[in-house]
C-alpha atoms as one frame of an Amber mdcrd trajectory, in Angstrom:
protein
   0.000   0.000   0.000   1.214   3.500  -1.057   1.937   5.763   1.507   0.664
   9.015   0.769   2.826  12.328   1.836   0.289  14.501   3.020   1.115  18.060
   4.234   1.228  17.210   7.818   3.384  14.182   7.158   5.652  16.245   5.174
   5.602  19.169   7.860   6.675  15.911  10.490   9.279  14.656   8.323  10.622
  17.814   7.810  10.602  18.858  11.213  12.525  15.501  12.255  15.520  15.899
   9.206  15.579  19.654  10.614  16.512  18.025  14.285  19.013  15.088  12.873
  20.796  18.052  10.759  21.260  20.559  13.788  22.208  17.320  15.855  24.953
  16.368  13.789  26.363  19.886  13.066  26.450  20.460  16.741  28.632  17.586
  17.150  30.704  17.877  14.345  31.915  21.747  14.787  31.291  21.771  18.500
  28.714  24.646  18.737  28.608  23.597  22.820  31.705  26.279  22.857  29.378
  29.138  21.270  26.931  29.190  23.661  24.764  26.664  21.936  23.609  23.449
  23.523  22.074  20.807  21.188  20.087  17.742  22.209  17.675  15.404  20.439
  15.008  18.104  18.988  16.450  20.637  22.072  18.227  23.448  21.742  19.404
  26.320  23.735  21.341  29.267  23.359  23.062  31.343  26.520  24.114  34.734
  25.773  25.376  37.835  28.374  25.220  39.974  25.395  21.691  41.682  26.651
  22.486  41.997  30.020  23.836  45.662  29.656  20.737  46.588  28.032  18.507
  45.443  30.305  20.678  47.837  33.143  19.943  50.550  30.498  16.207  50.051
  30.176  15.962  49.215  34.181  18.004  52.681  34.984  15.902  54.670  32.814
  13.151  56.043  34.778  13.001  53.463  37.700  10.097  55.265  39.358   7.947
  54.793  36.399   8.926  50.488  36.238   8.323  50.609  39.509   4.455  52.099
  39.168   4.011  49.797  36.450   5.544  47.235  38.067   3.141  46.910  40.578
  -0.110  47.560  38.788   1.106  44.264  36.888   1.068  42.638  40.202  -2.622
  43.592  40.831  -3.358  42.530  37.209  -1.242  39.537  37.642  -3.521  38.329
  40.879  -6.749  39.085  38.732  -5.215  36.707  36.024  -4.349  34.053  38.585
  -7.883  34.129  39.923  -9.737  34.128  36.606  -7.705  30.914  35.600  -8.963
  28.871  38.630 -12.752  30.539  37.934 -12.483  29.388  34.203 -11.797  26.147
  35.138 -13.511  25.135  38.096 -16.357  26.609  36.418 -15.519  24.669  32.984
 -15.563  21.449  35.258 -18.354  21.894  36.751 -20.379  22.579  33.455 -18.590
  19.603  32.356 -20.179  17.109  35.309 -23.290  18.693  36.015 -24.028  20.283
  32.642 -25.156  23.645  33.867 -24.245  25.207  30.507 -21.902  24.994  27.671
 -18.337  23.495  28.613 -15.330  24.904  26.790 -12.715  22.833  25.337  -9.946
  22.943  26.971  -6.872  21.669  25.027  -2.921  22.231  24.719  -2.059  24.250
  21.537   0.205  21.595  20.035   1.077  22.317  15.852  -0.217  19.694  13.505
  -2.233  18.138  16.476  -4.611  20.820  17.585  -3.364  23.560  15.393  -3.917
  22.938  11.427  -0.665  23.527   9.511  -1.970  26.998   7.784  -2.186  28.403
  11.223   1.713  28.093  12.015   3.243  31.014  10.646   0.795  33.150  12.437
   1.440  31.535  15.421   5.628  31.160  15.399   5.456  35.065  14.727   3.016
  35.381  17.617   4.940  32.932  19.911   8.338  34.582  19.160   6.542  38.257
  20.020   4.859  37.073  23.082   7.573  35.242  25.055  10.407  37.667  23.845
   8.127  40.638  25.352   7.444  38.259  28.393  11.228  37.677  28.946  12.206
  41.096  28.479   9.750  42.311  31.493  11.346  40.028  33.499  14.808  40.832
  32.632  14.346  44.660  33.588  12.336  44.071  36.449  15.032  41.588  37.737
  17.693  44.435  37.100  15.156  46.922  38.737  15.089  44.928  42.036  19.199
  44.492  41.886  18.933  40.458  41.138  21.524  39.391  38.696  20.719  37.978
  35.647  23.323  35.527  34.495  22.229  35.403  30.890  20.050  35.268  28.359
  18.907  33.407  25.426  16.243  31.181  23.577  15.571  27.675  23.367  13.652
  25.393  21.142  11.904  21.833  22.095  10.028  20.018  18.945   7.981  22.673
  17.053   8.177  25.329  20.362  10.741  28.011  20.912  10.634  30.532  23.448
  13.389  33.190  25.546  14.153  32.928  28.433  16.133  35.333  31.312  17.967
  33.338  33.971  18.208  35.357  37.283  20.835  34.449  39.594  18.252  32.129
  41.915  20.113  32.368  45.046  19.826  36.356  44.885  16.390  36.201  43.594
  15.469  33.890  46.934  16.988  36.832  49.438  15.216  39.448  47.663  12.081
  40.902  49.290   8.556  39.245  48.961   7.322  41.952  46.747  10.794  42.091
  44.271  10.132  38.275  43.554   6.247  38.672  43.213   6.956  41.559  40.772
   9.387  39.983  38.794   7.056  36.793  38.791   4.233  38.860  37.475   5.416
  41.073  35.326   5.387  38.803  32.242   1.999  37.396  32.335   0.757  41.823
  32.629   2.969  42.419  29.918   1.321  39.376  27.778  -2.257  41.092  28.794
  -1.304  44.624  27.910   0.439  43.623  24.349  -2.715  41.579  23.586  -4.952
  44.542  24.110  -3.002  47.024  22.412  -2.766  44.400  19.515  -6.426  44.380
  19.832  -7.193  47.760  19.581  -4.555  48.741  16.363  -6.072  45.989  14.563
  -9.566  47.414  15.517  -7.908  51.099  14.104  -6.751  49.257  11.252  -9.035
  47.441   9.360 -12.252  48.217   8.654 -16.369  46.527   8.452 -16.910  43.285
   6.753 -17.286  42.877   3.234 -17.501  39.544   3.200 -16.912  35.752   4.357
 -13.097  34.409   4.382 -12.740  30.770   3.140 -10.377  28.997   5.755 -10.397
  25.786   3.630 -11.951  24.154   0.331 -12.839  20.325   0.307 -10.641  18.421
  -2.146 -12.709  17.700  -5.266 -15.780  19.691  -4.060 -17.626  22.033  -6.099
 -15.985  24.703  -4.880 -12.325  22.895  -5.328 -13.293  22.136  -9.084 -14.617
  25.527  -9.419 -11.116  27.100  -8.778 -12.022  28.500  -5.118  -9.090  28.849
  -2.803  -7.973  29.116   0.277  -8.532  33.020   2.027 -10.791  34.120  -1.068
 -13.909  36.142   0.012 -17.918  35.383  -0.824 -19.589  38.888  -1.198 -22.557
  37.195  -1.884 -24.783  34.257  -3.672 -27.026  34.357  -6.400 -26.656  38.268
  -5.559 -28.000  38.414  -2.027 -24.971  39.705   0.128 -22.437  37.591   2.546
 -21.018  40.217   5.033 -20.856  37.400   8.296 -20.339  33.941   8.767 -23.956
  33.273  10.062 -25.581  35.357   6.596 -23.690  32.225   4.942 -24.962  29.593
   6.687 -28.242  30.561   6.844 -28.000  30.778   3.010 -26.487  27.337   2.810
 -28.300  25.362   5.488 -31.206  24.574   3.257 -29.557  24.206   0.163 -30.645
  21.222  -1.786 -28.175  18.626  -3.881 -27.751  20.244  -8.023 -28.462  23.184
  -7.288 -26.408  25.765  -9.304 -25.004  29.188  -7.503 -23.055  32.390  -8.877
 -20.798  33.293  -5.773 -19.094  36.813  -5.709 -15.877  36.175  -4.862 -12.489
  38.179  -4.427 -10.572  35.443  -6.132  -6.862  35.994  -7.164  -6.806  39.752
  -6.031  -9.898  40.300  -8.426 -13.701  39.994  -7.993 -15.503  37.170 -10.027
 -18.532  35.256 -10.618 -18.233  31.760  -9.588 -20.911  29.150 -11.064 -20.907
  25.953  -8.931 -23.525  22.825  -8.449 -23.986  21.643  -5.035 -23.697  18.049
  -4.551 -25.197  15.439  -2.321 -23.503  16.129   1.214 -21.555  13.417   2.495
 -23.274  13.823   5.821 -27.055  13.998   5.074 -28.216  13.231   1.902 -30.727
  15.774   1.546 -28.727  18.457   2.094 -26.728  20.201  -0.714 -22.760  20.675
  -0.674 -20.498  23.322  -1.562 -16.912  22.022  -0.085 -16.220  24.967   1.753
 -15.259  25.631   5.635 -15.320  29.317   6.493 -13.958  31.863   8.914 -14.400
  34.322  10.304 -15.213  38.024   8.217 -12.859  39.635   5.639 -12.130  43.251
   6.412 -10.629  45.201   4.513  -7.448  47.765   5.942  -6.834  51.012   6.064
  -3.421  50.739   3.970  -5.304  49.482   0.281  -3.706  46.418   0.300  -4.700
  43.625  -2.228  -6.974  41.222  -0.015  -4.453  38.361   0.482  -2.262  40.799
   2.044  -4.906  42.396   4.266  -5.729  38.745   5.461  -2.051  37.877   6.362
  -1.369  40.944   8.203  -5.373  40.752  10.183  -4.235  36.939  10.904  -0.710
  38.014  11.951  -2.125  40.107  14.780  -4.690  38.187  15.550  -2.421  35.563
  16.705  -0.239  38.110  18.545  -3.543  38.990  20.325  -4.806  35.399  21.180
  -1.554  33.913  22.309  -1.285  37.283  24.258  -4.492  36.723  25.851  -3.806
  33.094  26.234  -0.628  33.050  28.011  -1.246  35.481  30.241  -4.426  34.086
  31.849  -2.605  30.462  31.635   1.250  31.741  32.762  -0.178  33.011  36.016
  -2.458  29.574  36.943  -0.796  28.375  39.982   0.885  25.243  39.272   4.399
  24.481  38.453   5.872  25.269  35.967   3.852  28.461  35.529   4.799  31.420
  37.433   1.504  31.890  39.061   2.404  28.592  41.252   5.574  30.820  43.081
   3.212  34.008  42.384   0.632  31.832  45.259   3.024  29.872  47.150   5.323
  32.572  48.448   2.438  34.943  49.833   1.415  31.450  51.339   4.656  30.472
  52.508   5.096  34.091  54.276   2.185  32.624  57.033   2.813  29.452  57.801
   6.626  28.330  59.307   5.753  24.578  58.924   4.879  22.075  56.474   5.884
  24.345  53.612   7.320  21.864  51.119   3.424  19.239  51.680   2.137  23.157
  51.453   3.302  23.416  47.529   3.237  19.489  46.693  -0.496  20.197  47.825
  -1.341  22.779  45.896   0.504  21.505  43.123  -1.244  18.568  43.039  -4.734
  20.494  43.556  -4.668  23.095  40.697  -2.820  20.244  38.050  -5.445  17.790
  38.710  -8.518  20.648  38.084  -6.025  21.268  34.727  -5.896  17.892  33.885
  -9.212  17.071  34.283 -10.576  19.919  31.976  -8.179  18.216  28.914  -9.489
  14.659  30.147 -13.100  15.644  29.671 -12.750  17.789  26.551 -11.295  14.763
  24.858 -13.615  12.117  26.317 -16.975  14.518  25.166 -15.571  16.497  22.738
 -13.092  14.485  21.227  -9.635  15.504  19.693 -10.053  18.781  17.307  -7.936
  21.272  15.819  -8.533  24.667  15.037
């Protein structure tokens, strides 16, 4: 039996050649001497070259780090306790079905996150957790903790930066130093996702129409010449501005029967003639081959559509993983910084028992995580966006 390369296979193989190759080359030139450790599909690379800078940026009005420093904190705590309410009150919905459960699941590439997403989301990753690390570098400097060095890392398809504070100096500095250095990244993930937010708000404008996020090999729409990211202004001449004017369009359509979509197809607006087909999934219904998205809007700039998608998608990501990580970052439970953001408030009142203190909350807040993934998968099965 053949076995047939499909994109994701290709994007694995890839991925694993791209690991053997950095492997070897480590081993052969020795790149352990530049700062560069390489193991099987790990890599990470130490630097002291930043550290200067960050004394420059911490220097530089000090008062003004410090004020935002600690309004991070207090937005840091708010983070930390919406976590836990999202998902004790997921779990809940899950077990007692008192409303609509959200899936929770881990945002792994290829397995929960279809390959055309990736670019979007290595650009937004590599903004997030550089403008995470950075907060935490000049907040470290601010509160006189070393930083020994600095540098990004990789681990299968994830790659991150990373500031490493001298941790003996870090443990002797006050309670509020270490709870605003701990902090600090997940308010500078929430503020970057809102400001994200709002320029893309400034930027583009209404909807004109419904995005195609993919086409259905050997559909209508496929055989029709429909692509990925074109736009449907409308059907048989009635107008598509919103996901939900499509599907009410389509959810009665019958099998054969012909449409003329306006589309923005290949920078250019067309006519489209297709024939629905019988729908795999109910017979009576018609089929076009097409999943959609969310709204095309247009920007400010006059860019050709593609463009305008790329760049909408591009912060989009930067917003969502924004959003994302800094609700998640500050849930208290190792390794997230929200677990030492907790414990060493916690650890402050009691003088005994404090190691069965954090192996108990530890325990506590990863089995309410867990359990969300557990039940997403069990009712909702495995999905990817």
């Amino acid at each position: 039996m053949a076995l047939t390369l499909t994109p994701e296979l290709a994007f694995l193989i890839g991925l694993a050649v791209f690991w053997a190759v950095l492997y070897v080359l480590a081993r052969v030139f020795h790149l352990e001497k530049h700062g560069l450790e390489v193991k099987p599909a790990y890599f990470m690379y130490k630097s002291k070259a930043l550290n200067s800078f960050l004394d420059n940026l911490a220097n530089k009005r000090r008062t003004l780090w410090i004020v935002l420093s600690n309004i991070g904190l207090a937005l840091s705590i708010g983070l930390m306790i919406f976590s836990i309410y999202f998902l004790l009150g997921n779990l809940l919905q899950f077990l007692f079905k008192t409303g609509q459960a959200s899936a929770v699941v881990p945002a792994i590439p290829v397995l929960t996150i279809s390959l055309y997403w990736l670019p979007y989301f290595f650009l937004a990753e590599g903004v997030i957790f550089l403008t995470h690390e950075l907060a935490h570098g000049i907040i470290a400097r601010l509160e006189n903790i070393p930083v020994l060095s600095t540098g990004i890392l990789a681990f299968l398809v994830f790659f991150g930066a990373f500031v490493e504070p001298d941790e003996k100096e870090f443990e002797k500095a006050s309670l509020v130093a270490r709870l605003r250095m701990l902090a600090v990244g997940s308010s500078t993930n929430l503020v970057t996702g809102l400001l994200v937010f709002l320029l893309t708000m400034g930027l583009f404008g209404p909807p004109m129409g419904v995005l195609i996020q993919e086409v259905s090999p050997n559909s209508p729409a496929d055989h029709a010449g429909l692509q990925q990211w074109d736009v449907i202004m409308a059907i048989n001449g009635e107008r598509i501005v919103i996901p939900s004017d499509f599907d009410n369009y389509t959810k009665n359509l019958k099998p054969y029967t012909v449409l003329v979509l306006t589309a923005l197809h290949s920078n250019k607006l067309e006519n489209i003639t297709i024939e629905t087909v019988v729908n795999p999934r109910n017979s009576s219904r018609g089929f076009i081959g097409v999943l959609t998205g969310g709204s095309y809007r247009p920007s400010v700039f006059g860019l050709d559509h593609y463009t305008n998608v790329h760049l909408f998608f591009s912060l989009f990501w930067i917003y969502l993983l924004g959003l994302s990580v800094a609700i998640f970052n500050m849930f208290p439970a190792y390794p997230f910084d929200g677990e030492r953001v907790l414990y060493y408030p916690l650890a402050s009142l009691v003088k005994k028992r404090k190691k069965e203190l954090r192996q108990g909350l530890n325990i506590f807040f990863w089995v309410l995580f867990a359990s969300n993934i557990i039940l997403t998968l069990w009712q909702m099965g495995l999905s990817s966006i």
